[in-house]
N, C-alpha and C positions, 0 to 999 in steps of 0.2 A: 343367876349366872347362866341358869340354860339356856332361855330365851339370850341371853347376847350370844352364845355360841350358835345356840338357831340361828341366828341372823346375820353370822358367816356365815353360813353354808345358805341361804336364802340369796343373798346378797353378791353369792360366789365371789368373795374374797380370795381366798386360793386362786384361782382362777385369773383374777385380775393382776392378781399379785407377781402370780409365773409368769404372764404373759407381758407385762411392764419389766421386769427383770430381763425374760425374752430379749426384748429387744434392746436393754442395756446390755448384753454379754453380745448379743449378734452386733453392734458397733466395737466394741470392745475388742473382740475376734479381728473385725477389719482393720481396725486401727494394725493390730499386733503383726495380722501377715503383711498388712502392708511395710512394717518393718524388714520383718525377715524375708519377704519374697520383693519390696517392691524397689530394690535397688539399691538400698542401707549398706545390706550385705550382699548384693551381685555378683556378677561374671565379671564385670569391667572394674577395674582397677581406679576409679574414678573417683576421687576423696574428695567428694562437696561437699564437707563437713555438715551445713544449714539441713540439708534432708533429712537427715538422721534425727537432730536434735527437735525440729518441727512435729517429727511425728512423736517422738517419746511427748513430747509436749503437747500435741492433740491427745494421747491416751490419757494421759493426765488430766486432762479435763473431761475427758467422755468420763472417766470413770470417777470424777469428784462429782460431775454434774448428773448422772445416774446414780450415783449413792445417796444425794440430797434428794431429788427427787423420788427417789424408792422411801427412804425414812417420812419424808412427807406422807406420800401415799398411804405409807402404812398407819400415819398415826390419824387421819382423816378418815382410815377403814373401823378404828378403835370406836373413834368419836359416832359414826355411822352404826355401829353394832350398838352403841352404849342409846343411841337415840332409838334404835328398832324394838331394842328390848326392852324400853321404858312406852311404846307402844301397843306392842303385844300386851304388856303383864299389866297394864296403866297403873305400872307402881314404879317409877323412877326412885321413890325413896326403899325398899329393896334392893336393888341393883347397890344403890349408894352407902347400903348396911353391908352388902356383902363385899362390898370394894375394901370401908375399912375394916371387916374380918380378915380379908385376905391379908393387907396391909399389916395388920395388927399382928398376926402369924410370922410376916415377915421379920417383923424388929425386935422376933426371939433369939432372931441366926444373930452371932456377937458379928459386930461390923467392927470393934479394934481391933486395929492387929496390932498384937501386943510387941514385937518386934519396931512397931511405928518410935520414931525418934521425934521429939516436939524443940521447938525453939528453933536457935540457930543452924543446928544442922540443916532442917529442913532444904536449906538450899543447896544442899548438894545432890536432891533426890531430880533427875528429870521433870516428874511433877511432884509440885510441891504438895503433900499432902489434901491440903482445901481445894487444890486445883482438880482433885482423880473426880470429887462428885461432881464439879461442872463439866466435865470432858463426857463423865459417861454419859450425862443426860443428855449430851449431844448425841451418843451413836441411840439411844434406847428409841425400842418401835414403838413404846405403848407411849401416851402424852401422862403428864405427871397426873398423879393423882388429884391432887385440886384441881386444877382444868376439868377433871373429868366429872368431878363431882359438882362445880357449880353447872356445867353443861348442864345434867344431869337434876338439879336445880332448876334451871329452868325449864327444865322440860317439865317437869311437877308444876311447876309455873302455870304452864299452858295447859298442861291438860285441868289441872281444876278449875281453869277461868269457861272452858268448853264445855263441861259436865253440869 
């Protein structure tokens, strides 16, 4: 696990990461003043209703289309750490033992909540219960643990077909 943290800091992850966000908030920003300064809310008394809504509706997409784009980033900087440090240590199967220790650690925390209602109810909850683990894995930076692990696979792959 050291060498994949090496390999942020090698790789200047941080770095890339700020600076692509960077520049998703500096649209972001423009988008917003152009709202509030760019005539939405003006001097003139002038109710062209279409200007208004266009821009809330460009923000809304800078900022879906930036958020995809950053979670992408991020889980391609994962898979890029996860390959450096199966170079440095040329032990991909490591990294791949310490993924499920961590893992393993993880599925002590209880995940019912005991409050949870099954069957029919379910549908009065916004998301339905089975729906919360697909949503999160949409916002999550890291790529799921099997991706990472056959990645990781194959890298084993290749280095002992080289040695």
């Amino acid at each position: 696990m050291l060498a994949h943290e090496l390999t942020h800091v090698q790789n200047r992850d941080v770095l890339v990461m700020t600076i692509a966000s960077f520049f998703a908030s500096i649209a972001a920003f423009i988008v917003q003043m152009g709202f509030w300064f760019g005539g939405a809310f003006g001097g003139d008394d002038n109710d062209d209703g279409p200007g208004v809504i266009v821009v809330i509706l460009v923000s809304a997409v800078v900022y879906v289309v930036s958020f995809v784009l950053l979670q992408a980033l991020s889980r391609y900087r994962e898979f890029a750490a996860d390959r450096g440090s199966a170079i440095i240590t040329g032990r991909p199967s490591a990294l791949i033992s310490a993924l499920y220790k961590i893992e393993g650690g993880m599925n002590k925390i209880p995940q019912k909540d005991l409050r949870a209602v099954k069957g029919e109810l379910a549908a009065f909850y916004i998301f339905p219960p089975k729906a919360k683990q697909t949503v999160a894995s949409l916002f999550a930076t890291h790529p799921p643990l099997e991706a990472r692990v056959a990645a990781l696979q194959r890298y084993e792959a290749q280095l002992q077909r080289t040695a």
